[in-house]
C-alpha positions in Angstrom: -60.8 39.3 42.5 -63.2 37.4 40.2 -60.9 38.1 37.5 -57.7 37.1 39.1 -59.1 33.9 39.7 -60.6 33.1 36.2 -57.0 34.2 35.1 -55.3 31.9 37.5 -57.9 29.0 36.3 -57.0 29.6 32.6 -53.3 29.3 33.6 -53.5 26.1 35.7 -55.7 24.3 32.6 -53.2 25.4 30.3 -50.2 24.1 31.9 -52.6 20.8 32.1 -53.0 20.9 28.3 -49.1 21.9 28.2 -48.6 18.7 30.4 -50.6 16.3 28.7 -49.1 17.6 25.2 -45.8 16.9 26.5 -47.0 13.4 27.8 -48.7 12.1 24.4 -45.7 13.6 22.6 -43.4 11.7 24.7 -45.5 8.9 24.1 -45.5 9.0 20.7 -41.8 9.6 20.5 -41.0 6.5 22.6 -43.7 4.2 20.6 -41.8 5.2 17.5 -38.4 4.9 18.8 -39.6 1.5 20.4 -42.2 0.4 17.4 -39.0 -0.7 15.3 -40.9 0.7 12.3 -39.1 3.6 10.5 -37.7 4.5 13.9 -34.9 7.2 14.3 -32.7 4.3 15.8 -33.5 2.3 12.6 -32.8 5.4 9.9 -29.3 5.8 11.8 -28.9 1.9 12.0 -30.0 2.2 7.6 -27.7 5.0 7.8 -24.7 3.0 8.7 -25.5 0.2 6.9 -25.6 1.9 3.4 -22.3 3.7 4.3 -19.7 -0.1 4.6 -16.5 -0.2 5.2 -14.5 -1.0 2.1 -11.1 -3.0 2.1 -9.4 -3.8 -1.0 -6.9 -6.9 -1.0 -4.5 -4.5 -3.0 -3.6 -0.7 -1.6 -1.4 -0.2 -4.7 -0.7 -2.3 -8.2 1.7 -2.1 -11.2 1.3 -3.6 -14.7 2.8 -3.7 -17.8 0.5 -2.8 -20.4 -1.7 -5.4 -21.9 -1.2 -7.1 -17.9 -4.5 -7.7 -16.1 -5.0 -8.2 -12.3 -7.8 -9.2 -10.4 -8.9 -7.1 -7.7 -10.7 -8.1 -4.5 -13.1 -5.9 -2.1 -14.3 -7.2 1.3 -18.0 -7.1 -0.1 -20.1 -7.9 -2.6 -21.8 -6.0 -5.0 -19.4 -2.8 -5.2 -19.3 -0.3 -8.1 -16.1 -0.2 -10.0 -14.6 3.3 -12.1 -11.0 4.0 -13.3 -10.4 8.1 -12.8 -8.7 7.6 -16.4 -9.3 4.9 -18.6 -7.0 5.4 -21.0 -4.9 4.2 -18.7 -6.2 1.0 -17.4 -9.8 -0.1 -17.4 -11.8 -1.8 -14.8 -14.7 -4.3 -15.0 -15.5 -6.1 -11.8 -12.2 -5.7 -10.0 -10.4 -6.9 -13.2 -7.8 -4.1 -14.5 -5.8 -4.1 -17.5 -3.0 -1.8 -18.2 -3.6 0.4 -21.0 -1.0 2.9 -21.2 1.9 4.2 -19.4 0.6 6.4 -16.6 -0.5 6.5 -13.2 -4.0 6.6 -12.1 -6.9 5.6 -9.6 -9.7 2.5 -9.4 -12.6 4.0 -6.9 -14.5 1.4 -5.5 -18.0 2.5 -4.1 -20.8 0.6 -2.4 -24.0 2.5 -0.3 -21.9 5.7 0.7 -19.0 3.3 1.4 -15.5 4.1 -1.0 -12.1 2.8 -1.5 -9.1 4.0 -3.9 -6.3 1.9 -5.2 -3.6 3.4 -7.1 -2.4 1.9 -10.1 0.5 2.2 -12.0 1.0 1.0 -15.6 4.8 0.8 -16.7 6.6 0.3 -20.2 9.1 -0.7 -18.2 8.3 -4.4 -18.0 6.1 -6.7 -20.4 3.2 -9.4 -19.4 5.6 -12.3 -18.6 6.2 -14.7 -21.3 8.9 -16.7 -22.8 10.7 -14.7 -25.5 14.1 -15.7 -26.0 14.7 -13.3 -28.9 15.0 -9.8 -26.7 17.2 -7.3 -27.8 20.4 -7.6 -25.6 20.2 -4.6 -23.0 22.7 -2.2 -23.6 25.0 0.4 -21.4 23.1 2.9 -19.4 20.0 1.9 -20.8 17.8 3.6 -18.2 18.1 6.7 -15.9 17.7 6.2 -12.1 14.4 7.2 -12.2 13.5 4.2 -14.3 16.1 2.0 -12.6 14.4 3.1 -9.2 10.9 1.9 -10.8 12.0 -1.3 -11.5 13.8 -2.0 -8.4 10.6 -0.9 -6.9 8.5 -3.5 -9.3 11.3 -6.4 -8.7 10.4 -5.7 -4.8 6.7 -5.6 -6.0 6.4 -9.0 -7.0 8.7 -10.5 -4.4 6.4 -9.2 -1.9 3.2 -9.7 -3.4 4.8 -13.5 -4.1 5.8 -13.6 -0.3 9.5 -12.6 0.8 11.5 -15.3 2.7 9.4 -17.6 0.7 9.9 -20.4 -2.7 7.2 -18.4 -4.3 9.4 -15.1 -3.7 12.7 -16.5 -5.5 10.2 -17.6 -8.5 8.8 -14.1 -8.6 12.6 -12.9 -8.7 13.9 -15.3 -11.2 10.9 -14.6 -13.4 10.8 -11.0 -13.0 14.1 -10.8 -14.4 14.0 -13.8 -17.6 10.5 -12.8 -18.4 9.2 -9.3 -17.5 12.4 -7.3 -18.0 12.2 -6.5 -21.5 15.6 -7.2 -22.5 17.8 -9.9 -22.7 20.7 -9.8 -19.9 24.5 -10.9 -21.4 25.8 -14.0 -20.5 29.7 -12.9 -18.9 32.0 -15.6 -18.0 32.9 -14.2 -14.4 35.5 -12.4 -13.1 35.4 -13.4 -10.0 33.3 -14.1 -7.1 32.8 -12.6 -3.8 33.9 -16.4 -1.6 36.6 -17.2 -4.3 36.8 -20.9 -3.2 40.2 -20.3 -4.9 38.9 -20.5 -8.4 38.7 -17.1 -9.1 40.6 -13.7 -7.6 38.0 -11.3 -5.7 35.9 -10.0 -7.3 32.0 -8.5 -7.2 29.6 -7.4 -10.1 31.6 -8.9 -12.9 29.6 -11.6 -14.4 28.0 -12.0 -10.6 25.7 -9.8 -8.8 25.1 -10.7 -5.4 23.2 -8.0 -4.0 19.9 -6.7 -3.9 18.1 -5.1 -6.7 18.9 -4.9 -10.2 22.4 -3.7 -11.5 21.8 -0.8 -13.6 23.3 2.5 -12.5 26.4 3.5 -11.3 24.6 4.1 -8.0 25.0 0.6 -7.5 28.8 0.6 -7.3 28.8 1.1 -3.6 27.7 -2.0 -2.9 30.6 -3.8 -4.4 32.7 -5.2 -2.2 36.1 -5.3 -4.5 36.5 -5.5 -8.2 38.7 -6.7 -10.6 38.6 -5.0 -14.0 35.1 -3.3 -13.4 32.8 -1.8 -12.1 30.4 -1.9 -15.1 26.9 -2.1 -14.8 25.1 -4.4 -17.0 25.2 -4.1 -20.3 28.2 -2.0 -20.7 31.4 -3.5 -21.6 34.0 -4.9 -19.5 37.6 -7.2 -20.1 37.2 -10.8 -19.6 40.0 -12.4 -17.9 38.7 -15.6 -19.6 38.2 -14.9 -23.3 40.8 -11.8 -23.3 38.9 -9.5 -24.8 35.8 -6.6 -23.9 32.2 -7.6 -24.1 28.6 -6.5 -22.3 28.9 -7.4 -18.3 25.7 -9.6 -17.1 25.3 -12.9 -15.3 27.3 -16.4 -15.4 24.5 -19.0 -14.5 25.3 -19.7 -10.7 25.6 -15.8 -10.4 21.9 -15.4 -11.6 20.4 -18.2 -9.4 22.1 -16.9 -6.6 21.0 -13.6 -7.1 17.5 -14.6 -7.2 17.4 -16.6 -3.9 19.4 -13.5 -2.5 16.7 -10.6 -3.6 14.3 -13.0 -2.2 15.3 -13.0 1.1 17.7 -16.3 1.3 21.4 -15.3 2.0 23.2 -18.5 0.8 26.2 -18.0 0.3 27.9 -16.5 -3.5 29.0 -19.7 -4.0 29.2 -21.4 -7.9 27.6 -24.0 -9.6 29.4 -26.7 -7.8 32.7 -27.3 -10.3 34.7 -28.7 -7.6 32.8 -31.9 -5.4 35.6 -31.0 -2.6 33.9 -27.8 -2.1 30.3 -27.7 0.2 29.3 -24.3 0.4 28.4 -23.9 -3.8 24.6 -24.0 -4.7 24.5 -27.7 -5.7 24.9 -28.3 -2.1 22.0 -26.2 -0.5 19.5 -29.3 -0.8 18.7 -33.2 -1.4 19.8 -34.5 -4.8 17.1 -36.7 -7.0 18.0 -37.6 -10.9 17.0 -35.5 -13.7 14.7 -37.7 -15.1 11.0 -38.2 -15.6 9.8 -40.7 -13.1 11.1 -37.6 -10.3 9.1 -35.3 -12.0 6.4 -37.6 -12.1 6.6 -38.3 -8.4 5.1 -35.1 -7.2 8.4 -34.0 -4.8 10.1 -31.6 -7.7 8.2 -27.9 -7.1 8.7 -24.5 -9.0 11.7 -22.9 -7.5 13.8 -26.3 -7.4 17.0 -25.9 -8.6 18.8 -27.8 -11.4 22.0 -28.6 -12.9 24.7 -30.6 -13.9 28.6 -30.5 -13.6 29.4 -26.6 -13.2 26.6 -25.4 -14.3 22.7 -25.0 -12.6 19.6 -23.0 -13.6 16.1 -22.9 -11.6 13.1 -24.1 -12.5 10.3 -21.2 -12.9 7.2 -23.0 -14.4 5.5 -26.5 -14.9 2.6 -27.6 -17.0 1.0 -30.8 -18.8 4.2 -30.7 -21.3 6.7 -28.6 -20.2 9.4 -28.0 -17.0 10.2 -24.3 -17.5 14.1 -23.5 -16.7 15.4 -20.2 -16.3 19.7 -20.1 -17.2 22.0 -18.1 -17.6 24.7 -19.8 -20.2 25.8 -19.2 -23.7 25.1 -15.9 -24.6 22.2 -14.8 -22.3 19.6 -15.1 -19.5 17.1 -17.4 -21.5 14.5 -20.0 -20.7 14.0 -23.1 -22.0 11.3 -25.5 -22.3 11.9 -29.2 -22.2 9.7 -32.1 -22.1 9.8 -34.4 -18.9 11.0 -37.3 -20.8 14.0 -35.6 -22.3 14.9 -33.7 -18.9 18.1 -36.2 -18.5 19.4 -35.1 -22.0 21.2 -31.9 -20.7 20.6 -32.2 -16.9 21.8 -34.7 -14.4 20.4 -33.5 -11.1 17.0 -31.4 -9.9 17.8 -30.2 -6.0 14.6 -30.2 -3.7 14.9 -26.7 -2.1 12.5 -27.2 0.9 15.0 -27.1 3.6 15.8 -23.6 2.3 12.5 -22.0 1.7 10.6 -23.8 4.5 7.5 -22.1 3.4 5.9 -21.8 0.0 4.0 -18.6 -0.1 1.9 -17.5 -2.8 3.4 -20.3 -5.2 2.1 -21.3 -9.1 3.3 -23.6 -11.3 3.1 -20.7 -14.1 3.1 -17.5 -14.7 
């Protein structure tokens, strides 16, 4: 009996000590978890904050080699790597094309990561005024790299914002500057609302649809043709000079195509050759003079349009010296640079275009 009762005893005082284990282990648990100081709550809460999440302002980007872009994270102090450099290089969110290729940009802060793809293209050159191209010639690319650059024309249009000015001076720009050749200047065939000028006619010397005209894919958008179709470059009869040379782009067919792939649907109309006729481009906004004091006055924007008697060209840049005009006349797409006091020389009029594009977007005076 004695011994059931020591035994009982020893049982009782160890479930006290169990008891008062548990208690000062609770204890200390709680004063840690409560203390703030190296806490669990405070490792998990270190934890998350070491592992951010990173946004990029770009998911994916193309260049032309030799074309930088700067790159954007939502924090500061992020790690930057390309997964091939030979491709494009990276310093501080700034990427230059290298070489033709596809490839990665990691992004990594305190556990956090990001990935942007990039895609470096021979396909277009950094943008720049070279009136000198070679003339593109017939079937020049395959539909892979026709595909490409549609995708790249789209590219810039939507990173300049669609439905926007800034988006028909990505598209006029796009083709003048990046696309590495020099598209023909064609005396046109026709045009799609004939304002009785011209038969019917689609893709001969005008292009009023979206994308760039360089497979035969393409000919199912026509609407009706003449003596085509004929993508650019290849050669087609002019029923103006009588004779075969290299389709492209008469000058109202070019500006019209460029507010078109942008997202403004005006109308296929010309230059404005006949004043009895409203629907032509020299209609679409408010008329000022082609002269110096307008450009001086602060109303005249990139993306303005200007012209004189049947014929009109778009302005795509201006600077200190120079108004930058994109046109398509004499033998090719071309830009010229002319000095605001000599503007009236060779223009008469510069149409204000804010009615039309109603928002700027993503606008710069240059490239």
């Amino acid at each position: 009996m004695a011994k059931k009762k020591k035994r009982r005893k020893l049982k009782k005082s160890v479930k006290i000590v169990l008891l008062v284990l548990v208690v000062f282990i609770g204890y200390s648990v709680y004063s840690k978890l409560s203390s703030g100081e190296n806490s669990v709550i405070d490792k998990v809460k270190d934890e998350l904050k070491q592992s951010p999440k990173i946004t990029l302002n770009y998911e994916k980007i193309y260049l032309a080699i030799g074309e930088k872009k700067a790159v954007t994270a939502n924090i500061s102090d992020v790690i930057w790597s390309s997964d091939d450099e030979t491709i494009a290089s990276v310093e501080n969110g700034n990427i230059k094309g290298l070489k033709a290729g596809n490839t990665k940009v990691q992004v990594a802060a305190n556990g956090g990561k990001a990935t942007l793809e990039v895609i470096v293209t021979d396909l277009i050159v950094k943008p720049a005024i070279n009136n000198n191209k070679d003339f593109l010639t017939c079937k020049r690319y395959n539909d892979a790299e026709s595909n490409l650059l549609e995708e790249l024309l789209e590219y810039r249009i939507k990173e300049a914002g669609m439905n926007t000015r800034a988006g028909a001076v990505a598209a006029a720009r796009f083709l003048s500057l990046e696309f590495p050749y020099r598209i023909t200047y064609f005396l046109e065939n026709g045009r799609l609302i004939t304002n009785g000028v011209r038969t019917y006619a689609d893709g001969e010397g005008r292009y009023y649809h979206k994308g760039l005209y360089l497979n035969e894919k393409k000919f199912k958008d026509l609407k009706a043709n003449s003596y085509g179709p004929a993508i650019w470059g290849c050669e087609l009869y002019n029923a103006v000079t009588y004779k075969n040379t290299r389709n492209g782009l008469d000058c109202s067919g070019y500006v019209s195509w460029a507010l078109y792939n942008a997202g403004f649907d005006v109308g296929d109309g010309g230059a404005g050759i006949n004043e009895s006729i409203d629907n032509d481009l020299d209609d679409l906004g408010e008329k000022i003079p082609a002269t110096k004091a307008s450009i001086d006055s602060g109303k005249v924007k990139v993306g303005d349009l200007i012209g004189r008697y049947g014929h009109i060209g778009i302005i795509i840049g201006i600077d200190s010296e120079y108004i930058y005009i994109a046109e398509a006349l004499d033998d090719d797409l071309h830009v010229l640079s002319v000095k605001p006091e000599n503007i009236n020389r060779n223009w008469t009029y510069i149409e204000l275009m804010d009615k039309v594009y109603k928002e700027d977007g993503n606008l710069t005076n240059m490239w």
